[in-house]
VOGU-3710 file (C-alpha; in Angstrom, 3 decimals, decimal comma):
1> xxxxxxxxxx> 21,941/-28,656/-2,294  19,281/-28,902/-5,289  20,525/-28,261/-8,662  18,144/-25,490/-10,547  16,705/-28,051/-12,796  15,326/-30,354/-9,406  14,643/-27,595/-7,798  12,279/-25,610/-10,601  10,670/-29,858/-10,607  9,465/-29,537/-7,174
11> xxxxxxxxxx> 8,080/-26,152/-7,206  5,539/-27,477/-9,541  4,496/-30,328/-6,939  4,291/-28,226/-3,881  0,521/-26,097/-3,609  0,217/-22,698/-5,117  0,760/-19,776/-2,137  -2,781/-18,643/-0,555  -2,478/-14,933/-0,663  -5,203/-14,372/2,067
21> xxxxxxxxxx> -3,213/-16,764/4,430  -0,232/-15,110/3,820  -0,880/-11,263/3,444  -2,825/-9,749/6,292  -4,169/-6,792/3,771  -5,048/-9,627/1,082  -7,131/-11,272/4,096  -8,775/-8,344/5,020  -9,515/-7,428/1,201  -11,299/-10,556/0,635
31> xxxxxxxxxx> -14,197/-9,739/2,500  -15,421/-7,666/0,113  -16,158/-10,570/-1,891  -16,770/-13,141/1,014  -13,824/-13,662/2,816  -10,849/-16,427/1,864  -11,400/-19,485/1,282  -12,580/-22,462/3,536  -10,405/-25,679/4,142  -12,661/-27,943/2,795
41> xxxxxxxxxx> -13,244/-26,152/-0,900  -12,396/-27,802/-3,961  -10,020/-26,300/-5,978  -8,773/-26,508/-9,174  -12,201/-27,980/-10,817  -13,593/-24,228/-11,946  -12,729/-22,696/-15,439  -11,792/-19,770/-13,683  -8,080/-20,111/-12,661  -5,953/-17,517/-11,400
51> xxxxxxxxxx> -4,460/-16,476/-14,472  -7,715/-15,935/-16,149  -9,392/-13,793/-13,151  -6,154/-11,576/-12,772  -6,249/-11,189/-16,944  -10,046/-10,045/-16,732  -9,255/-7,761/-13,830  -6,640/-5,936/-15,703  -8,337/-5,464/-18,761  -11,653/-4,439/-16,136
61> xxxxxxxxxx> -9,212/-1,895/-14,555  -7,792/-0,833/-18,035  -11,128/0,016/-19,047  -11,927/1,634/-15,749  -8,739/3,994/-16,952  -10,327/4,554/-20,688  -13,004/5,972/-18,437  -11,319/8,291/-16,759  -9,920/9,822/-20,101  -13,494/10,083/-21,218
71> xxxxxxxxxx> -13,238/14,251/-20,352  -10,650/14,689/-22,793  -11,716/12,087/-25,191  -15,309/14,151/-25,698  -13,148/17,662/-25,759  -10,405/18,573/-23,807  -7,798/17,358/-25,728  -8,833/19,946/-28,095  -10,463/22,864/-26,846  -9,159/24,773/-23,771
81> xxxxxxxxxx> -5,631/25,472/-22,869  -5,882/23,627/-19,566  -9,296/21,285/-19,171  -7,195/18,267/-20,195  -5,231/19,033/-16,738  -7,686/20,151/-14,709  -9,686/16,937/-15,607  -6,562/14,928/-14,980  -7,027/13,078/-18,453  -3,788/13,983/-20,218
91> xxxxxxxxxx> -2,242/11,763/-22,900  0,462/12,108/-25,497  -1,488/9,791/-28,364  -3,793/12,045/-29,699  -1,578/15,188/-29,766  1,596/13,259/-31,754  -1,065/11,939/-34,257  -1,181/15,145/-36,136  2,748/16,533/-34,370  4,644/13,731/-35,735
101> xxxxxxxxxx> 3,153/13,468/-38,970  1,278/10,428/-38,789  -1,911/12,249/-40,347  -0,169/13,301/-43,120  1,169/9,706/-44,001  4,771/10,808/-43,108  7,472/7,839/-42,743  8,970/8,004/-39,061  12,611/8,459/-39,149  12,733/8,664/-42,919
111> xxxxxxxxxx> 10,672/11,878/-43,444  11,511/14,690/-41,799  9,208/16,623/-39,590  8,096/20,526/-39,711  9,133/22,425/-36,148  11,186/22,064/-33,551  11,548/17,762/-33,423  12,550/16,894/-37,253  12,184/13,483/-36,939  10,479/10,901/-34,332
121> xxxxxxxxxx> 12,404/11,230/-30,909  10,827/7,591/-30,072  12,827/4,141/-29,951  12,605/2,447/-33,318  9,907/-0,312/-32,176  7,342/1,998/-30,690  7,456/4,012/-33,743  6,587/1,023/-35,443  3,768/0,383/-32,883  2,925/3,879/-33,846
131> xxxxxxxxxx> 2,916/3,565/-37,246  0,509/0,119/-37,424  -1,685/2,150/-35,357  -2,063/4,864/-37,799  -2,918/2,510/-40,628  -5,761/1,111/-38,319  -6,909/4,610/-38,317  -9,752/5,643/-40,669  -8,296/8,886/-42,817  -11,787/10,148/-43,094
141> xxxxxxxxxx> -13,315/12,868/-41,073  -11,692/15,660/-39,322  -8,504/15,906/-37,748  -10,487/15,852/-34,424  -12,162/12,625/-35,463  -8,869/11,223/-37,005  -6,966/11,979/-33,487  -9,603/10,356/-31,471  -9,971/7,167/-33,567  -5,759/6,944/-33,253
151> xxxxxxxxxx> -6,050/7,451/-29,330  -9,058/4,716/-29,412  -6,823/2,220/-31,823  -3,596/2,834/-29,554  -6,117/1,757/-26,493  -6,684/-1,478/-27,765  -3,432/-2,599/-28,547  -2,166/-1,048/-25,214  -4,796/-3,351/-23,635  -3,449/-6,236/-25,304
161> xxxxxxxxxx> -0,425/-5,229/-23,968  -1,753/-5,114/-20,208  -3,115/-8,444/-20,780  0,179/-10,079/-21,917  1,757/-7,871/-18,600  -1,211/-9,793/-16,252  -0,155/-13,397/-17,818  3,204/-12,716/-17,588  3,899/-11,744/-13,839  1,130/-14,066/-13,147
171> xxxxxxxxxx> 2,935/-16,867/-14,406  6,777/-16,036/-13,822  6,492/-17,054/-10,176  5,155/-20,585/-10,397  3,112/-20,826/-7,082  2,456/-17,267/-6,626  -0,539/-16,509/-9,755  -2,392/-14,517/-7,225  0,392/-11,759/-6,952  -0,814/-10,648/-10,527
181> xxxxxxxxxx> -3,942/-9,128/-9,102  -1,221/-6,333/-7,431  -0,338/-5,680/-11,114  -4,052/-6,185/-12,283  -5,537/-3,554/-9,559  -2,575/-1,423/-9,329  -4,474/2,256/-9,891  -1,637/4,153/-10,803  -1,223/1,058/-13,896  -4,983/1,997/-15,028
191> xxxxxxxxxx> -4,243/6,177/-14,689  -1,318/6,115/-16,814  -1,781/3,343/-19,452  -2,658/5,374/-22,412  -0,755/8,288/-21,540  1,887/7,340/-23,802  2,892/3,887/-25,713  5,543/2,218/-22,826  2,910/-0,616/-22,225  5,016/-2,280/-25,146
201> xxxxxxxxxx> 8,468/-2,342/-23,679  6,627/-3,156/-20,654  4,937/-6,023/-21,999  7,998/-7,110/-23,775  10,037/-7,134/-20,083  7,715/-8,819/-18,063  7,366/-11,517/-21,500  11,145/-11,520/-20,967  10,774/-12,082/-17,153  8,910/-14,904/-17,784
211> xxxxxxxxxx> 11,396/-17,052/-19,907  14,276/-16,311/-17,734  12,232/-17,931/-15,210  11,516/-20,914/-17,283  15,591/-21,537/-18,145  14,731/-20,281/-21,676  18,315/-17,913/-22,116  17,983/-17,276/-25,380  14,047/-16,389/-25,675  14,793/-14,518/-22,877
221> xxxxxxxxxx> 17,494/-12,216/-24,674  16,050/-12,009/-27,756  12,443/-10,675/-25,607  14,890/-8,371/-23,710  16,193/-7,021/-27,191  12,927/-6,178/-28,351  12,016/-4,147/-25,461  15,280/-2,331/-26,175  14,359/-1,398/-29,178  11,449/-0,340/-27,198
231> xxxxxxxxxx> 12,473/2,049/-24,688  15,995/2,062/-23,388  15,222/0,758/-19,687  14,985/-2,619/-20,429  18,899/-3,164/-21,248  19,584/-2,434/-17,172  18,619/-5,692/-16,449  21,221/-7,259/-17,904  23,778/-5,854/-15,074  21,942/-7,501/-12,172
241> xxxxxxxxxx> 22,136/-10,792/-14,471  25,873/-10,597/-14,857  26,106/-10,058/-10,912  23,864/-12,879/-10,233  25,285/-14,840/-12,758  28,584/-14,779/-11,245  27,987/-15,054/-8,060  26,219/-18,330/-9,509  28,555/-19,588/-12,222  26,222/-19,039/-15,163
251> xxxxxxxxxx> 28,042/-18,285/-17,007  27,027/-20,008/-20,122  23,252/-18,897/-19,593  24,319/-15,531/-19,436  26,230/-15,193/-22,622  22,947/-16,548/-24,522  20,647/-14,258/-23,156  23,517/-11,754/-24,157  23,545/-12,248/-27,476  19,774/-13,034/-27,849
261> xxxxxxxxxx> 19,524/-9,292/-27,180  22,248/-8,148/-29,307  21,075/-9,471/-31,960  17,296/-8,859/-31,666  17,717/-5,498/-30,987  20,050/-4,907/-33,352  17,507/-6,800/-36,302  15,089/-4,357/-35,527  17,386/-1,218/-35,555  20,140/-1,979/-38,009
271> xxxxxxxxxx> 17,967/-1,100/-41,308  16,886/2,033/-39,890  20,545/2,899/-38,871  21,577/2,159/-42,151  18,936/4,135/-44,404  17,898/7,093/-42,182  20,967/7,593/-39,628  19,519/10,791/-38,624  15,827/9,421/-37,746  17,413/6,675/-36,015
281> xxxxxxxxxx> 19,450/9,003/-33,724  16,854/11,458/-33,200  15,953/9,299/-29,993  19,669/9,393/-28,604  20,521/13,358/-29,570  16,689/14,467/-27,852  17,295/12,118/-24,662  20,703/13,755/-24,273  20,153/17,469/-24,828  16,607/17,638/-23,443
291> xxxxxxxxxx> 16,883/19,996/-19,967  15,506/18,992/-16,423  12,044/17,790/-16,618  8,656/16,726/-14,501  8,875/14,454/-11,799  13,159/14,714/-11,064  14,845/16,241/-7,847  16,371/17,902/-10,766  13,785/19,759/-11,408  12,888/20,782/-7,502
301> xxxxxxxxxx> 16,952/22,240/-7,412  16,426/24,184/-10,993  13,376/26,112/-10,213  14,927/27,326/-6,735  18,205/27,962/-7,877  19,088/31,253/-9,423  21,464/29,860/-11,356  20,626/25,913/-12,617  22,960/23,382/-13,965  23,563/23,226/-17,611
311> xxxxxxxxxx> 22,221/20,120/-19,161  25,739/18,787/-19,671  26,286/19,000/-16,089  23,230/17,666/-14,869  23,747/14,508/-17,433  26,925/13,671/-16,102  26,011/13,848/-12,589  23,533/11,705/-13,430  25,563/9,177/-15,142  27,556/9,380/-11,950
321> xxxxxxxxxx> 24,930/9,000/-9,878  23,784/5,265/-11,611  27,298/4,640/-11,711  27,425/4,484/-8,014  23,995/3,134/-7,408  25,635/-0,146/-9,819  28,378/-0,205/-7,493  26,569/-0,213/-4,577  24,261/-3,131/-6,279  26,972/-5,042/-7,198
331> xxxxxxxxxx> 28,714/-4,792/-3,377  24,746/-6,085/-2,642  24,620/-8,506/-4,780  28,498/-10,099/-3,578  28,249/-9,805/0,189  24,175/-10,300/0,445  23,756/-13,420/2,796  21,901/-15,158/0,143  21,996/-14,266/-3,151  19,617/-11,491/-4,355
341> xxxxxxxxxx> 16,693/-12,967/-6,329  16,344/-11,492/-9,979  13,234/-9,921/-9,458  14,759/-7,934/-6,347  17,816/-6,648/-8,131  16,085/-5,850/-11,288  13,131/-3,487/-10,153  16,460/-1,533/-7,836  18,669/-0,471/-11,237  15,467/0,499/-12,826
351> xxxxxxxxxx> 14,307/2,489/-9,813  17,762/3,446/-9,835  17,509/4,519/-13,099  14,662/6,569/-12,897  14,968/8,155/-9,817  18,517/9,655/-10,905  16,800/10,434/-14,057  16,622/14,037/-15,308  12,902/13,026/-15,878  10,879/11,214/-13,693
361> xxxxxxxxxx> 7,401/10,915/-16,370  4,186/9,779/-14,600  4,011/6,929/-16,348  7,335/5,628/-15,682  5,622/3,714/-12,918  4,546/1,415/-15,646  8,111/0,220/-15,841  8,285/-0,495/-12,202  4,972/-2,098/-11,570  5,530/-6,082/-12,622
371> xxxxxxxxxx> 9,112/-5,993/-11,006  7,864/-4,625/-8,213  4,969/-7,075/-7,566  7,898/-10,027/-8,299  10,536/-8,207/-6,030  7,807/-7,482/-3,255  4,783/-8,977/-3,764  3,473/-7,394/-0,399  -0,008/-5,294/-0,879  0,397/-3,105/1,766
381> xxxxxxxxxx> 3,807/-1,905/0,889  2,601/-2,016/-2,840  -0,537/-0,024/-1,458  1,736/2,861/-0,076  3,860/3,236/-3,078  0,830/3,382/-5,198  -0,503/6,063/-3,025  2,293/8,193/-3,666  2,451/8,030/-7,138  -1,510/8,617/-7,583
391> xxxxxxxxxx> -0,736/11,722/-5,538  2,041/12,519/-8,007  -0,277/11,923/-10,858  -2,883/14,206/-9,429  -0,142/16,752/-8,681  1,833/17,153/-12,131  -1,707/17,632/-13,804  -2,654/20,293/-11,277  0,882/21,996/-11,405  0,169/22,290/-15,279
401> xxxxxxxxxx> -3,312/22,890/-15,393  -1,789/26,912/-12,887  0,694/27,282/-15,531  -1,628/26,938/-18,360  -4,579/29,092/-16,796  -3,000/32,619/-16,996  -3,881/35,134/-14,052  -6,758/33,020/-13,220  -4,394/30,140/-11,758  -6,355/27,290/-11,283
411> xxxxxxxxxx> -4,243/24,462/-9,879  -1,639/23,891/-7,803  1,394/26,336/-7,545  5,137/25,475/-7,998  5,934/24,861/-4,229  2,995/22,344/-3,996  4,512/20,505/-7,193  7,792/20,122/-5,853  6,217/18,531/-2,844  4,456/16,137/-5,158
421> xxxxxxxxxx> 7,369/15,236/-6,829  9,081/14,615/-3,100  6,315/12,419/-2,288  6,536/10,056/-4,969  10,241/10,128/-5,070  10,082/9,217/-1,304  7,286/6,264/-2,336  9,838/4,451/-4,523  12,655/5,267/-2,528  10,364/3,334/0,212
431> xxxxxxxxxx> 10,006/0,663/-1,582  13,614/0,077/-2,312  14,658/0,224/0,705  11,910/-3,030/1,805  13,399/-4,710/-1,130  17,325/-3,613/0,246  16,059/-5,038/3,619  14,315/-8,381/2,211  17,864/-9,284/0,573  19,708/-8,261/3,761
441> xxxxxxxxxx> 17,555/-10,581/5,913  15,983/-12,736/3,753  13,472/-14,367/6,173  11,911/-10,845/6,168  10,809/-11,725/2,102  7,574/-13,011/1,248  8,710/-15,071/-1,656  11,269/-16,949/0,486  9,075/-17,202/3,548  7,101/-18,670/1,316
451> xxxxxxxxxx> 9,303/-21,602/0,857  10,948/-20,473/-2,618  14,499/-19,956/-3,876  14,347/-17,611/-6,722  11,487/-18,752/-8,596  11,989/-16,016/-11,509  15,731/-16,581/-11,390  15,423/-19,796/-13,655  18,855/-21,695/-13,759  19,461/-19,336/-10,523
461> xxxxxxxxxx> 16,848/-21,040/-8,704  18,265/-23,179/-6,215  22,541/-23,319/-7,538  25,253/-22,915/-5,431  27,274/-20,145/-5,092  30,749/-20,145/-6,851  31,897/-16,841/-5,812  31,266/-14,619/-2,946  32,680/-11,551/-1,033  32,717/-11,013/2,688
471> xxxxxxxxxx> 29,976/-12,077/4,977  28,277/-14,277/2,283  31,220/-16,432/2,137  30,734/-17,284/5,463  28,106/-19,957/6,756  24,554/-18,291/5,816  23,177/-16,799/9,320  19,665/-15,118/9,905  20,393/-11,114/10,047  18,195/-10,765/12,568
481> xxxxxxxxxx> 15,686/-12,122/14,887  12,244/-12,385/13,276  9,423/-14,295/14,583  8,533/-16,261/11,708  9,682/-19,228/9,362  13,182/-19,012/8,889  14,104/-20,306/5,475  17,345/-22,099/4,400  19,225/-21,149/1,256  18,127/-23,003/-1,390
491> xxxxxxxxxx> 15,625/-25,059/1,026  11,684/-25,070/0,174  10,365/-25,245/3,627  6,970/-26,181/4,504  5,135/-23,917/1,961  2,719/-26,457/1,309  -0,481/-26,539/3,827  -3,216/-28,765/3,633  -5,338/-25,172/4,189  -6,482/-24,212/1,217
501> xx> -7,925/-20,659/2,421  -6,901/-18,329/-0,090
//
């Protein structure tokens, strides 16, 4: 058996995975720009490598999304009850320029708001992404002006963002740079970008991602901390890491990246917690009493109910609910055949998360998007799930643009929402349970048929179990008959081809 550090040696030596030899869709995309590429090419002589075509894609796509905003941009956002639905061009930014007191030079968390939300109900990191964006933003002009140059400022640094998301997934798996271009062209990424500011805790995951892979614990924690102190999601991944972990006898590794986080997160929010308490916990106290939302089952069962859960209930059964979606992980993770790769178990407890959710935003999908291209990096089950949620995108704005329109009800009515909302719950549901499958029978997973371990499981990659439960302890078997390569545990097959089509 390799140990991790041979093993991450000899992915470097073997050639990079041809995406158009090894995804059918990827082959049959490639014709639009003159089909994959011949054996005898030469490779590696032009300046433009993967990394820096799937970067200028995403930041092409990203602008292809500023585009589509244009509508409100010029005017909906602030004339007409419903035109920003109707034109599908929604976004939070320009609306919490003037609502959270950015425009009047107020201090998030320490000065307290007018209205219903006193203080910022944002993590303490974005509101500091928040706040350098509103000093970037000229104070002259009207508050129109003001709120578009604020949406235009929290663009760019969004797109920097995107960019560091591209690098990062494109990198993380060592022969696999292509699989950024699923990230890169993923339309649902480009429609819901600027909706709102979780591009940063994104960007700070897959950044995250990206040291684990490299056997950098600490950098890893202390990236994982940030985006903590971004959004809440990101601390999830540390249970899959304690189940992997000890199933691999990391034990060491794990308690770095452990305290890495602690510490980092608690750098950034331990001032704030100390000098405006009630700022600080305005995140906490709104994510706990806020009722049923957009985009949850919740939701579907509260508008056809005559009489709905109380928000306490519906809180704890949906504490209960990722409760028992851990357990069932962990079981996974213990009695898989071959242990789970990182990537796998850490885009299920965020899916997890969010589908048990009381809210289900539309641009949650940008938390799911780089762990789903390194748990599956399969187009045309990435395809499908992106189909769903575009349709869920298109729905929610529809569904608001009837309720916003009065008598005239221009949109699409309750009953078609809630079939929205089924069809993108079904679309990550899908894709969860490829990802279930791919760990139950891992010679059905792309990465592994590929020849690889756990490439973005760093110290992971390639060690020997220490602890299993049930079938796994017993010698590793094929779960089923599949006519393909069958990869070893640990082993690095025949990956490398002397075709170089990609």
């Amino acid at each position: 058996m390799p140990s991790a550090e041979s093993t991450q040696a000899s992915v470097h030596e073997q050639d990079p995975v041809r995406p158009t030899k090894e995804d059918e869709v990827s082959a049959a995309g490639s014709e639009l720009i003159g089909g994959p590429l011949g054996r005898r090419a030469l490779l590696g002589t032009s300046w433009w490598t993967p990394v820096r075509v799937v970067v200028l894609v995403a930041i092409g796509m990203f602008a292809l999304g500023l585009i589509q905003k244009a509508p409100c941009y010029n005017g909906a956002w602030f004339f007409g009850a419903s035109s920003q639905y109707t034109k599908a061009c929604y976004s939070d930014i320009p609306h919490l320029y003037q609502g959270r007191g950015f425009a009047d030079g107020l201090v998030p968390y320490f000065d307290k708001l007018s209205g219903d939300m006193p203080y910022l109900e944002y993590p303490v990191l974005t509101g500091v992404f928040m706040e350098v964006a509103s000093w970037l933003t000229p104070g002259s002009g009207s508050i129109q002006d003001q709120e578009q140059w604020y949406w235009m400022v929290n663009a760019g640094m969004l797109m920097v963002c995107a960019a560091v998301i591209a690098v990062c997934v494109a990198r993380t798996h060592a022969r696999r740079p292509w699989d950024g271009l699923l990230v890169a062209l993923a339309p649902a990424f480009a429609l819901t970008a600027t909706i709102n500011w979780d591009l940063l805790a994104v960007a700070l995951t897959a950044a995250a991602m990206l040291m684990w892979s490299r056997g950098r614990s600490v950098a890893f924690g202390v990236l994982l901390g940030l985006a903590t102190a971004a959004k809440l999601y990101p601390v999830f991944l540390l249970g899959p890491l304690l189940l992997l972990c000890w199933r691999a006898g990391k034990w060491r590794d794990f308690g770095k990246a452990v305290a890495g986080t602690v510490v980092a997160w608690l750098v950034v929010n331990l001032p704030v917690m100390f000098f405006a308490w009630d700022g600080w916990s305005q995140f906490y106290k709104f994510s706990h009493d806020r009722g049923v939302d957009f985009g949850s089952f919740w939701l579907i069962m509260a508008q056809n109910s005559t009489d709905p859960l109380s928000t306490d209930t519906v809180n704890n059964l949906a504490t209960a609910l990722v409760v028992l979606c851990c357990v069932g992980l962990a079981v996974l993770t213990m009695t898989a055949p071959r242990r789970p790769r990182f990537a796998q178990l850490a885009f299920l407890i965020v899916a997890a998360f969010i589908l048990t959710n009381k809210v289900y935003s539309p641009q949650y999908v940008l938390w799911l998007v780089p762990l789903a291209v390194l748990a599956r990096p399969k187009w045309r089950d990435f395809l499908i799930w992106q189909a769903c949620e575009v349709a869920y995108f298109l729905g929610i704005w529809l569904y608001l643009a009837y309720t916003t329109s009065g008598d005239a009800h221009k949109g699409l009515p309750q009953d078609g929402y809630h079939w929205a909302i089924g069809v993108h719950l079904l679309g990550t549901l899908y894709l969860c349970a490829v990802v279930v499958r791919d760990i139950l029978m891992p010679e059905r997973d792309p990465v592994r048929r590929a020849g690889d371990d756990d490439p973005s499981g760093g110290v992971l990659d390639g060690a020997e179990d220490v602890f299993v439960l049930g079938a796994a302890a017993r010698p590793p078997r094929h779960a089923a008959y599949f006519d393909g390569q069958q990869v070893e545990w640990g082993s690095r097959g025949t990956a490398s081809s002397t075709d170089g089509s990609l």
